[in-house]
N, C-alpha and C positions, 0 to 999 in steps of 0.2 A: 822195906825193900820193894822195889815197884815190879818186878821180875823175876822168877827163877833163872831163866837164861841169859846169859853171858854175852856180849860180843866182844869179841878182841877191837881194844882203840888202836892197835898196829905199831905203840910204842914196845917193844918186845918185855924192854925192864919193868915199865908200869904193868904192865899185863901180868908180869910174874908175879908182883908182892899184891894184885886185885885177885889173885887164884884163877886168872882167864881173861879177863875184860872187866865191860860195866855193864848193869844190869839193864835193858831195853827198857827205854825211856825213865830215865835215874835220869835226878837231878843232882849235879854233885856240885858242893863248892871248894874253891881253891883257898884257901884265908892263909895269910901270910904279910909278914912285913914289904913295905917297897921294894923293887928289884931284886926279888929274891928268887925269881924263875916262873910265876904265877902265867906271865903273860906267854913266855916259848912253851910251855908247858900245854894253854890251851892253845895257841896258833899252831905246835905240831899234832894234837888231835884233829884239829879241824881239816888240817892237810891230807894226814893220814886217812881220815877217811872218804877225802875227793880222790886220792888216790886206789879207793877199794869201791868207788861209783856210788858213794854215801853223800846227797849232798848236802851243803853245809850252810849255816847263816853266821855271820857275825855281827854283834851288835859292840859299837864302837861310841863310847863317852866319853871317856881321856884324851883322845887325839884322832885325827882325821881321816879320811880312805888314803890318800896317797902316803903319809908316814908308814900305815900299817901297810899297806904293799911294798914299800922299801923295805919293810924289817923284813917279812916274808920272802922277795927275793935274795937277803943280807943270808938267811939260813938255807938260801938254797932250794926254798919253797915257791916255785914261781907257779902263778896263779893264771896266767895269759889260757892256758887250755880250758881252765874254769870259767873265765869272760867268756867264752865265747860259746860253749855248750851248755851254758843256763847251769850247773850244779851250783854254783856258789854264788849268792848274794850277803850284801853288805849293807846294814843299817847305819849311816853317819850322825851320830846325835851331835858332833863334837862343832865339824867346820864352818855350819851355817852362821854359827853365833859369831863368826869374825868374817863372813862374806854371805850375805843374805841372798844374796844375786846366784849361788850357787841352784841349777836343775836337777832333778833327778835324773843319769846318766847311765846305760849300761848295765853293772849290776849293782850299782850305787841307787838308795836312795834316803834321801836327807831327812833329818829331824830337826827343829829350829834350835831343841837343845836339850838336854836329861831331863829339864822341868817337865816338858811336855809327855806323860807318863802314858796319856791316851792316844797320844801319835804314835809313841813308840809300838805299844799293845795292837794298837789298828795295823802297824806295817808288821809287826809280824805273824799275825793273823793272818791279813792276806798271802804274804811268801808261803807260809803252812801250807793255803788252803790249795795253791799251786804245788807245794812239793811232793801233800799226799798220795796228787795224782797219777806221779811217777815213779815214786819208793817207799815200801816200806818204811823204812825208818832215814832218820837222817840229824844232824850233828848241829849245836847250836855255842856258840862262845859268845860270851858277854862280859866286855871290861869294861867299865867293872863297876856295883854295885856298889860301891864308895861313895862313885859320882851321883849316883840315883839319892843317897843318903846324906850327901851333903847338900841338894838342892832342891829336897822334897820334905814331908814331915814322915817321919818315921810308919806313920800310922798310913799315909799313904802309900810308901814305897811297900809295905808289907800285904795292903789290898792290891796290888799291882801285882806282887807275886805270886800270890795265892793262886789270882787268877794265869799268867805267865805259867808256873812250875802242872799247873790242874789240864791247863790244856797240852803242855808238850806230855804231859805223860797220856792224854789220849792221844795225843798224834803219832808217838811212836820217836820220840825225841831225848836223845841223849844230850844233854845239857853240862856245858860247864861257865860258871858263874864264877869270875874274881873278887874277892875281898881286902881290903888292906886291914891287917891288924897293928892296931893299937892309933886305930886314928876313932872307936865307934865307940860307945856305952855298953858294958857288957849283956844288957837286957833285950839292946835291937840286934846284936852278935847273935842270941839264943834265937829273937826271933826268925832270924833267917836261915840258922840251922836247923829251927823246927820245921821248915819246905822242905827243906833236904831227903836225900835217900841216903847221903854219904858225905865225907867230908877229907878232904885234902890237907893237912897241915902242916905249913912250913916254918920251920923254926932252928936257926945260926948252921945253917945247913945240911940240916936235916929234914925229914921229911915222914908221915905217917897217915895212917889210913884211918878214919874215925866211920862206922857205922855202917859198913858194906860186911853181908854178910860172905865169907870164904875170903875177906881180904886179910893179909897180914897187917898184927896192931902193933909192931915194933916201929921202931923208927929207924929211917935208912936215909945213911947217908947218899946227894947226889952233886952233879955238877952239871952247870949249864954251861955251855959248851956253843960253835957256831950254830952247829947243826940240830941244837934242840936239849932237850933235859936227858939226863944217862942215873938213872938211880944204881946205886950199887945195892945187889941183893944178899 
């Protein structure tokens, strides 16, 4: 546990079955099969707390800035106030590698591609060293950890984390990282829940909490829905 105190993520149901929130600067991971809710799940934390003046990074491997603003506006999550007041920055690891030509823009800025583990670590070290200076704490989503693992050695993407999961939790960084299950070795699976504070588990529509302490360890059904994930308690 990296915290005794709590903050509420502002999902009311997750809040419920985590006994309050997540722990200041917890690293949590989401693991679950494809499109099973992993992704609406972290884009409405990340929301939720641009909307409590929490601001937020997202690092983006799967698919590019403008997809992930569609979906975001798609649940009603419109980010335009975030552009323009500096809370929310976006790491693009994804679009480079199909238009090179692409600049860093706004609160975009590019990564040539998941391989580049030291590009990535450099930009968001710097966005940190900028958001320390205005908040407290603040919110980090990263889709997702598959792609770091499928385009890196194992043993690197785990030095990459080590380092990633050591400095959010000095910075004051609540962390959610996706995982797909059942595309990894169950050995680099341990690896990554050994960073962890906590763990997310989604499984044929179900859902449970692994290793936060005051969270509930049953498993609860949910549905995702337009507007984001709805666990039932």
């Amino acid at each position: 546990m990296a915290s005794d105190l709590l903050l509420p993520t502002g999902i009311k149901s997750l809040d419920d079955i985590l006994g309050g929130g997540l722990p200041v600067a917890g690293n949590v991971l989401l693991y679950g099969e494809p499109l099973c809710g992993k992704k609406p799940l972290m884009m409405q934390f990340v929301w939720e707390g641009l909307r409590m003046n929490i601001p937020g990074i997202f690092v983006l491997t799967d698919y590019g800035f403008a997809e992930w603003k569609s979906m975001m506006e798609g649940s009603g999550w419109s980010i335009a106030e975030y552009e323009q007041n500096g809370l929310l920055q976006v790491i693009d690891c994804y679009s480079k590698q199909f238009n090179p030509s692409l600049v860093d823009e706004g609160i975009v800025t590019y990564v040539n591609g998941s391989t580049d583990l030291s590009a990535i670590s450099m930009q968001l070290s710097g966005l940190q060293d900028q958001i320390v200076q205005i908040a407290d704490n603040h919110r980090l989503g990263f889709h997702s950890l598959s792609s770091l693992l499928e385009t890196n050695s194992p043993e690197s993407v785990f030095r990459f984390m080590q380092f990633v999961t050591g400095k959010f939790r000095r910075y004051g960084c609540i962390a959610m990282y996706a995982m797909e299950k059942g595309m990894h070795e169950e050995k680099h699976v341990a690896m990554i829940e050994h960073l962890m504070d906590g763990v997310v588990e989604f499984s044929e529509e179900k859902l449970r909490v692994r290793g936060l302490i005051g969270a509930s360890p049953s498993w609860h059904k949910y549905e995702v829905g337009a507007s984001g994930v709805e666990i039932k308690v």
